[in-house]
C-alpha positions as CSV (number, residue, x, y, z in Angstrom):
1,X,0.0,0.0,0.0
2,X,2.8,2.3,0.6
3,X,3.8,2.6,-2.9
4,X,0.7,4.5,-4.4
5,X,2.5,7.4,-2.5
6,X,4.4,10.5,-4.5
7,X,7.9,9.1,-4.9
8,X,10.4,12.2,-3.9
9,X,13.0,12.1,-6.6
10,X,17.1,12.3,-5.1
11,X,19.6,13.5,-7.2
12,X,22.6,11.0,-7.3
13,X,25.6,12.1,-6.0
14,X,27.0,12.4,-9.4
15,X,24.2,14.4,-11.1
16,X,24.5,16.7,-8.5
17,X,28.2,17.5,-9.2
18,X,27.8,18.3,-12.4
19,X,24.4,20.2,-11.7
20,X,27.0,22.1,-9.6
21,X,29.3,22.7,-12.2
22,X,26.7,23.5,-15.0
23,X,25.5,26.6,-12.7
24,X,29.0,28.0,-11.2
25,X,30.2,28.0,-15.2
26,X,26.3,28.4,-17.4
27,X,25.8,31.1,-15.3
28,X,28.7,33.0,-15.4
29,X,28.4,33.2,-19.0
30,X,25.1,34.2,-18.9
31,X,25.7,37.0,-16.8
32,X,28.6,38.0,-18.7
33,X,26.0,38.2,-22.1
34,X,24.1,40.1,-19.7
35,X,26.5,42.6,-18.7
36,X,28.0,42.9,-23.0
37,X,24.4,43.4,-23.6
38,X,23.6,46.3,-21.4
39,X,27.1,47.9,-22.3
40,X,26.5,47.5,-25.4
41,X,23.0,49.5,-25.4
42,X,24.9,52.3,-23.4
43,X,26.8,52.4,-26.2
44,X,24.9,52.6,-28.5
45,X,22.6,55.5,-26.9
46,X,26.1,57.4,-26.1
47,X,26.6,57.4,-30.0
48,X,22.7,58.2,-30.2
49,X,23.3,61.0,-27.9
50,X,26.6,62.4,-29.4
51,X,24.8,62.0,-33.0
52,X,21.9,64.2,-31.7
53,X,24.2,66.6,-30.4
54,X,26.0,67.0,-33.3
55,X,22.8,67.4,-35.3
56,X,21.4,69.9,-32.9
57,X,24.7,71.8,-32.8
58,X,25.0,72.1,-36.6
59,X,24.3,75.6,-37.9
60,X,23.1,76.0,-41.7
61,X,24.9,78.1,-43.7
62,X,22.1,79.5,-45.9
63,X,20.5,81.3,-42.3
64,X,23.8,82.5,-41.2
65,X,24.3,84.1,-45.1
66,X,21.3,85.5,-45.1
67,X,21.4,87.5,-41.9
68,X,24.9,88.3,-43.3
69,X,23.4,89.6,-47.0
70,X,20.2,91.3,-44.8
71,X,22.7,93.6,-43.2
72,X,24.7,94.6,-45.6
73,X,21.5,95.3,-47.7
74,X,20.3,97.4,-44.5
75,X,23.9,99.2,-44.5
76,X,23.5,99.6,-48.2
77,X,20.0,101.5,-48.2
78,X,20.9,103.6,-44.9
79,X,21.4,107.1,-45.6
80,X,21.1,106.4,-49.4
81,X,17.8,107.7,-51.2
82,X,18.6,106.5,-54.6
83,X,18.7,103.1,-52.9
84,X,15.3,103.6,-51.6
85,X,13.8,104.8,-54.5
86,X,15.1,102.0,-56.9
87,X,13.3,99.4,-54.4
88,X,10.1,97.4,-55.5
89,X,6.9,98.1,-53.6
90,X,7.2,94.5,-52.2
91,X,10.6,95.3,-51.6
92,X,9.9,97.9,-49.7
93,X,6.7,96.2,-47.6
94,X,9.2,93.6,-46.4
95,X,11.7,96.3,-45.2
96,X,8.8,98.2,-43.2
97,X,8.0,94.7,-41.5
98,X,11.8,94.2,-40.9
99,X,11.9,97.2,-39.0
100,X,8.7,97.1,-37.6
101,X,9.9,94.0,-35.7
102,X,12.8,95.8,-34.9
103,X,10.9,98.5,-32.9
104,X,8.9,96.3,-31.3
105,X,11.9,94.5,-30.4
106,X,13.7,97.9,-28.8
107,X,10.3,98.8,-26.7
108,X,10.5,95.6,-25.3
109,X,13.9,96.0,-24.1
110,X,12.9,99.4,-22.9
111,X,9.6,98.4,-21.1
112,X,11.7,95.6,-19.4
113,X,14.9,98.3,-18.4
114,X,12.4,100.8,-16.9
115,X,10.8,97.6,-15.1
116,X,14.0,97.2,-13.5
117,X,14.6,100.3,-12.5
């Protein structure tokens, strides 16, 4: 009657060595794949990081000519009528809104000085 009862299963003296040996070596390598693969995704968002940088931190040349051809346009007309008058009326729209901007700009550096003050 005894043997309809759960049999508890013993490891052998053998397979238990070499259950031991399996885990001390198994899971070093495991871990080791574990530590590659997170250094590996630092990494890789390092390079992520210093390729968005690098993007962010790049200036276009066309913006940096064109405030450089604005102002010497601007130097140009000042002072010189004959520049003026040559001018096309949408030329000279988009020079009113230039410096329109530009005295809004000045009052509100002025409004914020005599804030301080």
């Amino acid at each position: 009657m005894s043997n309809k009862e759960i049999m508890e299963y013993k490891p052998s003296l053998i397979s238990r060595i070499r259950n031991f040996f399996k885990k001390l070596f198994i899971s070093n390598k495991q871990d080791i794949n574990r530590v590659n693969v997170i250094t590996n995704d630092e990494n890789i968002n390092k390079s992520i990081n210093k390729r968005n940088f690098i993007d962010e931190v790049k200036i276009d040349a066309n913006e940096i000519n064109k405030i450089f051809k604005k102002k010497e346009f601007f130097d140009e007309i000042n002072g010189n009528e004959e520049a003026l008058s040559m001018l096309s009326i949408d030329r000279l729209k988009e020079l009113k809104k230039y410096y329109d901007q530009i005295i809004e700009q000045n009052d509100l550096k002025i409004k914020k000085l005599k804030a301080n003050l």
